[in-house]
C-alpha positions in Angstrom: -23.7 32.9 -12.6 -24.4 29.1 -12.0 -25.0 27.2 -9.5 -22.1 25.0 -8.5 -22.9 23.2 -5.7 -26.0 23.6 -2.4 -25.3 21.9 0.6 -27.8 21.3 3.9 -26.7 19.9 7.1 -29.0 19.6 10.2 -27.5 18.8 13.8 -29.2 17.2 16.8 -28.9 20.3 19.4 -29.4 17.8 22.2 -26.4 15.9 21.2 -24.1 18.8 19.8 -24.7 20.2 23.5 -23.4 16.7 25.1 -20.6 16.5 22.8 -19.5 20.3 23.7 -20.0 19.5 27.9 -17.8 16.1 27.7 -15.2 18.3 25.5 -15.1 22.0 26.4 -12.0 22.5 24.1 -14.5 22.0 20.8 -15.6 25.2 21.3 -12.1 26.4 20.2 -11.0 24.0 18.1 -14.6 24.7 15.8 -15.7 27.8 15.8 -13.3 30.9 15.6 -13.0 34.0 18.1 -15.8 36.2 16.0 -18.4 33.3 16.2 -17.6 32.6 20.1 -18.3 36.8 20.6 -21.2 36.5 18.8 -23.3 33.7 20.8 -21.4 34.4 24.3 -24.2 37.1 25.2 -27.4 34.6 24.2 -28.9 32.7 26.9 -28.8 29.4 25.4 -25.4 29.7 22.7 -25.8 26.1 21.6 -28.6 26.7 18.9 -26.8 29.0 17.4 -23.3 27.4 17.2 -25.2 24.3 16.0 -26.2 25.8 13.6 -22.7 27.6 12.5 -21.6 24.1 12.7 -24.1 22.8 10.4 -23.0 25.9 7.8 -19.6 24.1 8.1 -21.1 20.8 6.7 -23.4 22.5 3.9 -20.1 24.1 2.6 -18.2 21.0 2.3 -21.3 19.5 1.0 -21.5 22.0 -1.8 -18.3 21.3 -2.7 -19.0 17.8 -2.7 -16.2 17.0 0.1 -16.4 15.4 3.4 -15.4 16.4 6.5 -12.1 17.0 6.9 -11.7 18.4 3.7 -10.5 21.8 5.1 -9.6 23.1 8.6 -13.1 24.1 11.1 -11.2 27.6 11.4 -11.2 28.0 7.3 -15.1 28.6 7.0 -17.0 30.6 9.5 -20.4 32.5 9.7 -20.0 36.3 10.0 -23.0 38.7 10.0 -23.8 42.1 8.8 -25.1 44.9 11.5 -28.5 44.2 9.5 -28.1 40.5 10.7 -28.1 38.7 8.0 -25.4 36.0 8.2 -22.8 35.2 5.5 -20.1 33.1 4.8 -15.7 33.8 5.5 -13.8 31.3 3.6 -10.0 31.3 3.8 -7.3 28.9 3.4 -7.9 25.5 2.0 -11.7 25.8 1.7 -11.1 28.8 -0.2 -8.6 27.1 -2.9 -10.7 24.3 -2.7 -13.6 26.6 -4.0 -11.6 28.2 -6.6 -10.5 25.1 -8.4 -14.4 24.1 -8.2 -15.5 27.6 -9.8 -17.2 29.3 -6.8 -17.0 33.4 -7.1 -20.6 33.8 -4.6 -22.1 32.1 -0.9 -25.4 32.1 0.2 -25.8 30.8 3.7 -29.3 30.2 5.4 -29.7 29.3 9.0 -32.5 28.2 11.3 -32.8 26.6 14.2 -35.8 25.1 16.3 -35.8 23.2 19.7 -34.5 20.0 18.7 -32.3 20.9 15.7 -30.2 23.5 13.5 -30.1 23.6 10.1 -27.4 25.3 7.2 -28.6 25.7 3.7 -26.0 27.1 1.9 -25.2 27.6 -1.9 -21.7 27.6 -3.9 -22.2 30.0 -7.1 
């Protein structure tokens, strides 16, 4: 297989975090029920759905779109019971990716204090 596209995105966790306080309803609007379940046990859930945002980015980015190419709800970070995260594309974003030749994700995510960071690649 070849590569078709990679796309990174890093967000500010500081400011993802103020943007989700002033609007509480970007929590739904973003992420979808299976991400939500997955960070509403952690301590701290902003880190980690900065960083599902960022996979979001890095997917339209690997494309080569912008945002608003495709609904927030159409691409979403799942993970396996081992942990390791993956990518659920539906919709739009998954038409989109079939007229650009994309048959495999890879998705990388990490975050640190300050910021959160998707790597992900169309093949």
């Amino acid at each position: 297989m070849a590569i078709v596209g990679i796309g990174i995105d890093l967000v500010d966790i500081e400011r993802f975090r103020t943007s989700l306080e002033r609007t509480p309803s970007m929590r739904t609007r973003l992420f979808t029920e299976v991400e939500l379940a997955y960070v509403a046990p952690k301590t701290d859930p902003v880190p980690s759905l900065a960083a599902r945002f960022a996979a979001r980015e890095a997917v339209m980015k690997s494309l080569g779109l912008g945002l608003g190419a495709f609904g927030f709800h159409e691409v979403w970070v799942d993970r396996a019971a081992s942990g390791e995260p993956s990518l659920a594309i539906t919709g739009r974003a998954l038409d989109l990716a079939a007229e650009a030749g994309v048959e495999r994700w890879h998705l990388s995510l990490t975050h640190s204090a300050s910021t959160a960071g998707a790597y992900v690649i169309a093949e």
